[in-house]
N, C-alpha and C positions, 0 to 999 in steps of 0.2 A: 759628257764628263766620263772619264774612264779610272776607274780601280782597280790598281793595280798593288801587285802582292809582292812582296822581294822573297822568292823564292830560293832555297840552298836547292846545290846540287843535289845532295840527300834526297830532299824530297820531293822531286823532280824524277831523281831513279826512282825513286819508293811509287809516284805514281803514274808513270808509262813501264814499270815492271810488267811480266807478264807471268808472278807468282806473285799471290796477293793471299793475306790472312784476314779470317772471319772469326767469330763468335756465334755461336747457338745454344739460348738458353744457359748459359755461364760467363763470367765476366775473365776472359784470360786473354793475353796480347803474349805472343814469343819476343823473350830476350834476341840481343845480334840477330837482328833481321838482316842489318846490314850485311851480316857474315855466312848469314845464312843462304840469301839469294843468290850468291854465287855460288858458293859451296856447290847448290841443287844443281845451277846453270852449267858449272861444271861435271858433273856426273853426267846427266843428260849427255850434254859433250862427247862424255870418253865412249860411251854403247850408240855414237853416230846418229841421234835422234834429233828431233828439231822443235824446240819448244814451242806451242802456240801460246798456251796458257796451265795454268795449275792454279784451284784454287784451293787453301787449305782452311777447314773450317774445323775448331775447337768447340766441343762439345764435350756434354756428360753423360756418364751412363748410359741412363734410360735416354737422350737422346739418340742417341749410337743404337741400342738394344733394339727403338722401333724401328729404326731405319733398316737394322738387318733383319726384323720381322718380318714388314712388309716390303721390301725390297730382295730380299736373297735369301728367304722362309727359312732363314738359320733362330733360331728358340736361345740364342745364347750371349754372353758378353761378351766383347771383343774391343782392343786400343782401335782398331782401325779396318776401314769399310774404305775402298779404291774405287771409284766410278770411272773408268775409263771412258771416253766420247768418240776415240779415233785409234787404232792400231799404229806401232811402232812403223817405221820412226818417227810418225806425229807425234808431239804429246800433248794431248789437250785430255783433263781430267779432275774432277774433283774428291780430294782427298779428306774424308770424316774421321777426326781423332779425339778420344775421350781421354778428356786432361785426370780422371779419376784413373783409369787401366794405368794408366802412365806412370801417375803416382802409386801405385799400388804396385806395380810390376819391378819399380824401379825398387822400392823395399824389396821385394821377393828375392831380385837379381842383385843388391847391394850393389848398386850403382846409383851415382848422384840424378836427378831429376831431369837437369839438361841433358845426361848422355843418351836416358834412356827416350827421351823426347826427342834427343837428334836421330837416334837409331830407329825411333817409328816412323819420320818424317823420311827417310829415306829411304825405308821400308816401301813405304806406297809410290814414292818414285821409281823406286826401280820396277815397281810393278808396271808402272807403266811405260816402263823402257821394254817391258817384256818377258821378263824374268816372274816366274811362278813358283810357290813354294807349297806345292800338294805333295808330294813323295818325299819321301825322307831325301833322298838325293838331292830334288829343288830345293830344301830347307837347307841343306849345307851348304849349298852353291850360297843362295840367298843370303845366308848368315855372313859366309866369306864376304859377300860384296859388302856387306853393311859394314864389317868392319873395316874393311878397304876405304869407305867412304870416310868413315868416321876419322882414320888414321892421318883424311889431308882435312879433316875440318881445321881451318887457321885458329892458331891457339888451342886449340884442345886436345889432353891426351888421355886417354880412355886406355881401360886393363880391361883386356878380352874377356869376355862373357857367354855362358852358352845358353842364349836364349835364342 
């Protein structure tokens, strides 16, 4: 006897994707997934990199905080920790983002919660496209991309920000 499932397209792409969203310790799922997974796939794209995998895992605070304790001996709070597994143009990597910085940041910056949730998200992508933001110079470049990115998210329109 075999059971079988009538499966949408949707979720079919949603599960041979090769960017998948997690939870740690906080109950959060991101909006437009659907608009999102390409948006990334896209990016990827245009800096000639070849996606293997990305996984993006939401978390809080002190999640985040131990990770960059014991992980990268940083003493400090931060939206987002990039584990990269392979150098560019591979992209295989896992991406930690605290839905708390996020919120709190997006107050700071007075922008709505999705923007600043989409600006983190592809934030760590593009880190792992290769793009580093230690000198003041990476930080501009990096900002430029982000809103480069932001500006072909479908449907969304974002006022530039200087975070």
């Amino acid at each position: 006897m075999s059971i079988a499932k009538n499966i949408t397209k949707e979720e079919l792409d949603e599960e041979t994707s090769s960017i998948s969203f997690f939870s740690e310790d906080i109950a959060f799922e991101p909006q437009n997934t659907d608009k999102i997974i390409p948006w990334i796939e896209h990016t990827i794209e245009k800096y000639t990199c070849n996606l293997s995998f990305i996984n993006f895992i939401f978390c809080s605070d002190d999640y985040l905080h131990q990770l960059n304790v014991n992980y990268l001996d940083h003493d400090t709070l931060t939206d987002i920790i990039t584990f990269p597994y392979t150098t560019p143009p591979q992209i295989e990597g896992d991406i930690f983002i605290s839905i708390e910085r996020v919120r709190d940041n997006a107050s700071t910056f007075k922008v709505s919660f999705e923007e600043e949730l989409l600006r983190v998200i592809i934030h760590g992508v593009l880190h792992l496209c290769g793009f580093k933001d230690k000198t003041p110079a990476e930080k501009e470049e990096m900002n430029q991309k982000e809103n480069e990115a932001l500006g072909h998210f479908e449907g969304f329109k974002y006022k530039e920000s200087s975070n």
